[in-house]
C-alpha positions as CSV (number, residue, x, y, z in Angstrom):
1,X,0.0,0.0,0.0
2,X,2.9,2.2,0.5
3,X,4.5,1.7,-2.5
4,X,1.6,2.4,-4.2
5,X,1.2,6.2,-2.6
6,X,4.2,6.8,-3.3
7,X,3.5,6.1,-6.8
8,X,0.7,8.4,-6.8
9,X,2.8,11.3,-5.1
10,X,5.3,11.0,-7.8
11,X,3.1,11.2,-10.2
12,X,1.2,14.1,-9.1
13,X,4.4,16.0,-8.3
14,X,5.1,15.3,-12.3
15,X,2.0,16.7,-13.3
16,X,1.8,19.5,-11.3
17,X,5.5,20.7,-12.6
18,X,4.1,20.6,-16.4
19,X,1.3,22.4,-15.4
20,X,3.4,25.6,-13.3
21,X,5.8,25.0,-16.1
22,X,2.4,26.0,-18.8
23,X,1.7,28.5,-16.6
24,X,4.8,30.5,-17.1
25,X,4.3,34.3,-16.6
26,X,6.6,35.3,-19.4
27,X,6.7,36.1,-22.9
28,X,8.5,36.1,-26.2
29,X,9.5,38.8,-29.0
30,X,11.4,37.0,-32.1
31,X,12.3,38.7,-35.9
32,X,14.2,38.6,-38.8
33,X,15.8,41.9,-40.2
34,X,15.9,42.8,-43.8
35,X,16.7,45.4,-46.5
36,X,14.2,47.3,-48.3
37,X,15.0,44.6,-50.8
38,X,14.3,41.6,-48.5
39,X,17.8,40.4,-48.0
40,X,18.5,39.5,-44.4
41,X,20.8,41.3,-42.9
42,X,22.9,39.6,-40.0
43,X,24.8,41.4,-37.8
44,X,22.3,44.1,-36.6
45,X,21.8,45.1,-33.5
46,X,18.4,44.7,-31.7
47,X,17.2,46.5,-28.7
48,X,13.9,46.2,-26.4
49,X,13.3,48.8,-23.9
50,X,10.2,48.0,-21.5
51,X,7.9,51.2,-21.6
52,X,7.2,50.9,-17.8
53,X,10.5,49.8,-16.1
54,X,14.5,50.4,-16.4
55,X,14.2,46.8,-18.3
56,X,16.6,46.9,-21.4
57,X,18.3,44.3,-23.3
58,X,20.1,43.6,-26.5
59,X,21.0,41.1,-29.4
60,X,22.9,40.7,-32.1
61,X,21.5,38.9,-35.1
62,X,22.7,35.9,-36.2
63,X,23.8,34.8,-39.5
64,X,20.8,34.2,-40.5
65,X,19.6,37.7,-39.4
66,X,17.1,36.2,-36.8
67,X,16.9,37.4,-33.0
68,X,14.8,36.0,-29.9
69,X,14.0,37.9,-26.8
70,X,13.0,35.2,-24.6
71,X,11.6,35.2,-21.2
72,X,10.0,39.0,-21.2
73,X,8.1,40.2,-18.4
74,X,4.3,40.9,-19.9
75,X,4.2,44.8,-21.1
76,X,4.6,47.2,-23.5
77,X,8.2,47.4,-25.3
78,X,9.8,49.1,-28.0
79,X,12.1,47.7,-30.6
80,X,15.1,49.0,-32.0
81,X,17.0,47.9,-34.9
82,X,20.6,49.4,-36.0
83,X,22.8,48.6,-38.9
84,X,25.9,50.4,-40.1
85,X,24.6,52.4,-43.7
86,X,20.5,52.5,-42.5
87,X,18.5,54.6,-41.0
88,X,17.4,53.0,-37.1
89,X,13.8,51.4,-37.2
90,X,11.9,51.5,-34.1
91,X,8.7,49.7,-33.0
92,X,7.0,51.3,-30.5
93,X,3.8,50.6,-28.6
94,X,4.7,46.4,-28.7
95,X,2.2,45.1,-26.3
96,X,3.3,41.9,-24.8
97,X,1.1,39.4,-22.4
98,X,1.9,36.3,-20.6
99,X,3.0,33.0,-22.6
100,X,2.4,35.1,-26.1
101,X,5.0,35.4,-28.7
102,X,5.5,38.1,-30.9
103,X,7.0,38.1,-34.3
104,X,8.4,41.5,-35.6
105,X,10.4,41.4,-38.7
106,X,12.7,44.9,-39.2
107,X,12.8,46.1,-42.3
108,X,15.5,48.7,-42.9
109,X,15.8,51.5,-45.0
110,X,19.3,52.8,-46.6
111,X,20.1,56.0,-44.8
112,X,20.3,58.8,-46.3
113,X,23.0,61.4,-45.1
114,X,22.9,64.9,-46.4
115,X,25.7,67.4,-45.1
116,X,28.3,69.3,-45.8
117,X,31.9,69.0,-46.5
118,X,34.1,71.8,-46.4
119,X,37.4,71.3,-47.9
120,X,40.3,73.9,-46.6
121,X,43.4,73.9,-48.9
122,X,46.4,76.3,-49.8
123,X,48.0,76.5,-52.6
124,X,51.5,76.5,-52.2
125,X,54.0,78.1,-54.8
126,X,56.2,75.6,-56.5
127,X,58.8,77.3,-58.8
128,X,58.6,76.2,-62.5
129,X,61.8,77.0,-64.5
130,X,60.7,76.1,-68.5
131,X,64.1,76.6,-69.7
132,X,65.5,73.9,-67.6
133,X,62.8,71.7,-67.9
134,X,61.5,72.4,-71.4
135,X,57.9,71.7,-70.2
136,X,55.4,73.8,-69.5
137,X,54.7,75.0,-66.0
138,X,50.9,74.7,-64.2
C-alpha cells in the first residue's frame, strides 16, 4: 500500500510541474531583419526597452539575421533595430502578455546622409623654371 502512494505522489508532483511550467508568466518577441529589398541582414543590432521599467536588453542577429528575446516580463516594449549604412527602425507601442510570442520582422531603409563637407586647402608656390625643364609649368 505504501509503494503504491508513493506512486501516486510522484506522479502528481510530475503533473503538477508541467502544469506551473504552462503557466509561465513570461513572454516572447522573435524577428528577422531585412533590407528594403528583403535580404537579411545579419549582424544588426536589436534593442527592447520595457515602456514601464529600467528593463533593457540587447542582441545581435545571427547569420541568419534572426533574434529571440525570450523570457519578457508581460508589457509594452519598444524595438530598435541598428545597422551600419540605415536609418534605425523603431517599433513602438509592442504590447506583450503572458505566454504570447511576438513576431516583428525589421525592415530597414538605406540612410540617407545629407551634409556638408568643407574642404580647406592652400596652394602652395612651387617654382617652374621652362628653360631647364622644357615643359610647361601649371
Amino acid at each position: 500500500m505504501r509503494v503504491r502512494s508513493t506512486g501516486y505522489l510522484i506522479a502528481i508532483l510530475i503533473l503538477g510541474s508541467s502544469v506551473a511550467l504552462s503557466e509561465s508568466p513570461f513572454g516572447t518577441i522573435v524577428g528577422t531583419v531585412r533590407d528594403s529589398s528583403g535580404v537579411r541582414m545579419p549582424g544588426s543590432v536589436i534593442t527592447i526597452e520595457n515602456a514601464g521599467s529600467s528593463f533593457r536588453r540587447s542582441t545581435v542577429g545571427d547569420e541568419a539575421a534572426a533574434y529571440v528575446f525570450p523570457n519578457l516580463n508581460p508589457g509594452i516594449y519598444k524595438l530598435t533595430i541598428m545597422a551600419p549604412g540605415f536609418q534605425v527602425a523603431e517599433y513602438t507601442n509592442v504590447q506583450l502578455h503572458a505566454r504570447q510570442t511576438i513576431r516583428i520582422d525589421g525592415h530597414m531603409r538605406v540612410a540617407s546622409h545629407t551634409g556638408t563637407v568643407s574642404v580647406v586647402s592652400r596652394a602652395n608656390h612651387v617654382p617652374c623654371d621652362f628653360q631647364r625643364r622644357k615643359t610647361r609649368c601649371f
